[in-house]
C-alpha positions as CSV (number, residue, x, y, z in Angstrom):
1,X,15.9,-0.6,3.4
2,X,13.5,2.7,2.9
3,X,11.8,2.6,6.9
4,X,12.2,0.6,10.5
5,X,8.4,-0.1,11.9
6,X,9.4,-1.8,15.3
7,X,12.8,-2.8,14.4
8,X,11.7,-4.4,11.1
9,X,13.1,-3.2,8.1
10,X,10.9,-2.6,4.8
11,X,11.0,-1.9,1.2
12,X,9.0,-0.2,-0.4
13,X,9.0,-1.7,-3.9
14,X,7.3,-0.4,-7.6
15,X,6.0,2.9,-5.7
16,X,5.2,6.1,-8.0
17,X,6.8,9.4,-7.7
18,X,6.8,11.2,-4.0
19,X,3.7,13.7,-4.0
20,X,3.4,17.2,-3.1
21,X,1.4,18.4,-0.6
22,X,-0.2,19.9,-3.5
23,X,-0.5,17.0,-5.5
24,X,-2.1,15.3,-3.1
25,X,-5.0,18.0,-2.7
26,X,-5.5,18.5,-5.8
27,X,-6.2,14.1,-5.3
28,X,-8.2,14.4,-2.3
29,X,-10.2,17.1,-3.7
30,X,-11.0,14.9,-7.1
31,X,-12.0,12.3,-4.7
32,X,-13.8,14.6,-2.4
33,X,-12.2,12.7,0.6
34,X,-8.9,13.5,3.0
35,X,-6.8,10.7,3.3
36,X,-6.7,9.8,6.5
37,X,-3.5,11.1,8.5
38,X,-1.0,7.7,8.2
39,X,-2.3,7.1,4.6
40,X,-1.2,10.4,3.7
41,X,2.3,10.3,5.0
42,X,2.7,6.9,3.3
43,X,1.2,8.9,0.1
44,X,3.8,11.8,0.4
45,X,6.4,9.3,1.0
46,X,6.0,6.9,-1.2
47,X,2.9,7.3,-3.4
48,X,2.0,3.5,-3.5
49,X,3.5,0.2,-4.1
50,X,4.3,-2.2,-1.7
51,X,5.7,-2.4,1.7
52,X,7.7,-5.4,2.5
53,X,9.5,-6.6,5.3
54,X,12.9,-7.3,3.8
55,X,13.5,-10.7,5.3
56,X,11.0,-11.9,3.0
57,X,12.0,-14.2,0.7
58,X,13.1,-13.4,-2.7
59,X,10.4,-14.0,-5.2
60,X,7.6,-14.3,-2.1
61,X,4.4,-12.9,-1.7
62,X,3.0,-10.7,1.1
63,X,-0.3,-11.8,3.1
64,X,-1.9,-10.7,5.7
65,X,-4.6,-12.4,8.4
66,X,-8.5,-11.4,7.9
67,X,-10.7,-11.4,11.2
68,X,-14.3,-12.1,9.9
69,X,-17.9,-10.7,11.4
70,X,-19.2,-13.7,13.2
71,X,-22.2,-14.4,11.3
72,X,-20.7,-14.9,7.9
73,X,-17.7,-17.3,9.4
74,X,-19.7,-20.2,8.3
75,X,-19.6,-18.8,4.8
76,X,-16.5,-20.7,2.7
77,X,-13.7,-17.5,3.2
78,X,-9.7,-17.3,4.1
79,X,-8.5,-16.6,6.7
80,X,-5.8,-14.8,5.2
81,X,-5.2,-13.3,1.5
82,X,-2.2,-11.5,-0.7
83,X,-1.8,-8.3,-0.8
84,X,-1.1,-6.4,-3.9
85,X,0.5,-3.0,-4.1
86,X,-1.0,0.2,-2.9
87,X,-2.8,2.4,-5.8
88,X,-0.4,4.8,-7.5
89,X,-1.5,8.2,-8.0
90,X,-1.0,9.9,-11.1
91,X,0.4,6.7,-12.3
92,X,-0.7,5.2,-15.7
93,X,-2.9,2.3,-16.3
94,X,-4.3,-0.7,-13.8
95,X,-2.7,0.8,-10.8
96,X,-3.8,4.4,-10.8
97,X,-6.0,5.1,-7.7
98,X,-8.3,7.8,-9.0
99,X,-9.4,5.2,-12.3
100,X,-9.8,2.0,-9.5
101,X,-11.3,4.5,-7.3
102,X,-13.7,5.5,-10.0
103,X,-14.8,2.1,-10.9
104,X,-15.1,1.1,-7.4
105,X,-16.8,4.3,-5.8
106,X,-20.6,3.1,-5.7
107,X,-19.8,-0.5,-5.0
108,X,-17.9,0.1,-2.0
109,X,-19.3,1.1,1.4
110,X,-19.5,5.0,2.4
111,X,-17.3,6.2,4.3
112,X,-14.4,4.3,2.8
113,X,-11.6,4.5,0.1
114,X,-10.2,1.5,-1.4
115,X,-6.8,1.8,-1.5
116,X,-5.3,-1.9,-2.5
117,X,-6.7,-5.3,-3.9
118,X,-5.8,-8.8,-3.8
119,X,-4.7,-10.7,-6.7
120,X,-8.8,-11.9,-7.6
121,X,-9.9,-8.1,-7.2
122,X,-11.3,-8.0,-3.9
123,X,-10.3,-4.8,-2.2
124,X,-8.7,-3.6,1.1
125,X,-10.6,-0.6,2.2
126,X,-9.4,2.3,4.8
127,X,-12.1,3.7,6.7
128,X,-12.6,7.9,6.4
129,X,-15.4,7.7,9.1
130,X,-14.5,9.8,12.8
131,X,-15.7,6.9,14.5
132,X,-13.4,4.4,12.8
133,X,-10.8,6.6,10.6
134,X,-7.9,5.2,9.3
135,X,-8.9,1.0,10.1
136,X,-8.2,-1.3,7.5
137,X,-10.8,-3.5,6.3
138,X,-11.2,-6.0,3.3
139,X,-14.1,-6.7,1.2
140,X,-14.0,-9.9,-0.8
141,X,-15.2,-9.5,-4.3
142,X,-17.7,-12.2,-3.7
143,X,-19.7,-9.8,-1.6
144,X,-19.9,-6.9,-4.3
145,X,-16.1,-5.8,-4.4
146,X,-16.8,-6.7,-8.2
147,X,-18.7,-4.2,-11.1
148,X,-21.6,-6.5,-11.3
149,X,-24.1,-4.1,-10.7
150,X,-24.3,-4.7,-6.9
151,X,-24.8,-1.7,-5.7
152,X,-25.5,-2.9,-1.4
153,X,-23.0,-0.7,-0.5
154,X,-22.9,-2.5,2.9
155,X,-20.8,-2.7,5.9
156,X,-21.7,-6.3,7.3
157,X,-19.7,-8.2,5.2
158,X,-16.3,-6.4,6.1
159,X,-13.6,-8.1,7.1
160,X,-11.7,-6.2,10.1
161,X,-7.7,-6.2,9.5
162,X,-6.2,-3.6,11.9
163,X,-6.3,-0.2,13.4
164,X,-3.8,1.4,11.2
165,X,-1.6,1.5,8.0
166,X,1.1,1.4,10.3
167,X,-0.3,-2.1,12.2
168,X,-1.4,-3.3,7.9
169,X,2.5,-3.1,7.6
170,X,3.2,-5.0,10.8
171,X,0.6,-7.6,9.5
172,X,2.3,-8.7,6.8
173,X,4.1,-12.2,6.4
174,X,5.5,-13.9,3.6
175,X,3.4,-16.5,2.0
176,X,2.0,-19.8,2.4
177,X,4.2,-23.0,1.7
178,X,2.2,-24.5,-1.1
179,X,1.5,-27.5,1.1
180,X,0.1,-25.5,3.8
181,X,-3.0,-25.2,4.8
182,X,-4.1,-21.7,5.2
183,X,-5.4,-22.0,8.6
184,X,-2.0,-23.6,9.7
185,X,-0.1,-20.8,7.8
186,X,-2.5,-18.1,10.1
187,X,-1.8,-20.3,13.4
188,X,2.5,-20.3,12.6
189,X,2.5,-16.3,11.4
190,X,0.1,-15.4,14.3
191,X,0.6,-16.7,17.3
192,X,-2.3,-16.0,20.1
């Protein structure tokens, strides 16, 4: 167990090294953008990886529910998706947040930092705006979260998560049965 969030324990597993405060400037300032405040703690922490709730099961996948804009709901999208670790700072390859950062930078929407993806590429975003700062989002490949020259840069197509990294933890489930249907797998995880 590395942290409680209301009385669930979690691991955090393949994180990077803990950042300094310094080390995370000198980040923020290659970016040109402050992490917002729970991010940042997560950052100095852990630097990364994943977050699970430890009575997943071994070998399982974390997901988490997606709450879509109403006018795209018709469009053929999840309800829920996989998350893959958090972006690694400093770290070498795939996972290192300033290189994913980089290639995603003018795709993505202002005002936010991609911070995750899913297994296909599509990316969870954290918002960096006053009037929405520190909201996770997701923004489905399909809509330009690829590097196919889209360049709409657009907000509408945003799928709202949660308010928080701390609420993104608390989101998390373990995966769908295989023989589940997704939308069954959101009603059982997430109760109304």
């Amino acid at each position: 167990m590395n942290f409680v969030l209301n009385g669930k324990d979690y691991e955090v597993l393949v994180h990077g090294h803990p950042l300094s405060e310094e080390e995370l400037c000198a980040f923020e300032a290659q970016i040109h953008i402050r992490l917002p405040p729970q991010l940042r703690s997560y950052y100095l922490k852990w630097n990364g990886g994943l977050a699970c709730p430890s009575d997943l099961p071994e070998g399982s996948s974390v997901w988490v529910k997606l709450q879509w804009p109403v006018k795209i709901l018709n469009a053929d999208l999840d309800q829920a998706t996989s998350v893959r670790k958090f972006f690694i700072i400093n770290a070498q390859g795939e996972t290192d947040f300033f290189s994913i950062w980089s290639a995603y930078e003018k795709h993505i929407p202002k005002g936010y930092l991609c911070f995750s993806q899913d297994p296909v590429g599509s990316l969870f975003l954290i918002s960096t705006q006053e009037r929405s700062l520190g909201q996770i989002f997701f923004w489905p490949r399909q809509f330009g979260g690829g590097l196919d020259g889209d360049d709409s840069r657009t907000e509408t197509e945003l799928a709202f998560i949660v308010g928080s990294v701390t609420e993104f933890l608390l989101l998390m489930r373990e995966e769908p049965n295989n023989d589940e249907p997704l939308e069954d797998w959101v009603k059982r995880m997430y109760p109304e």
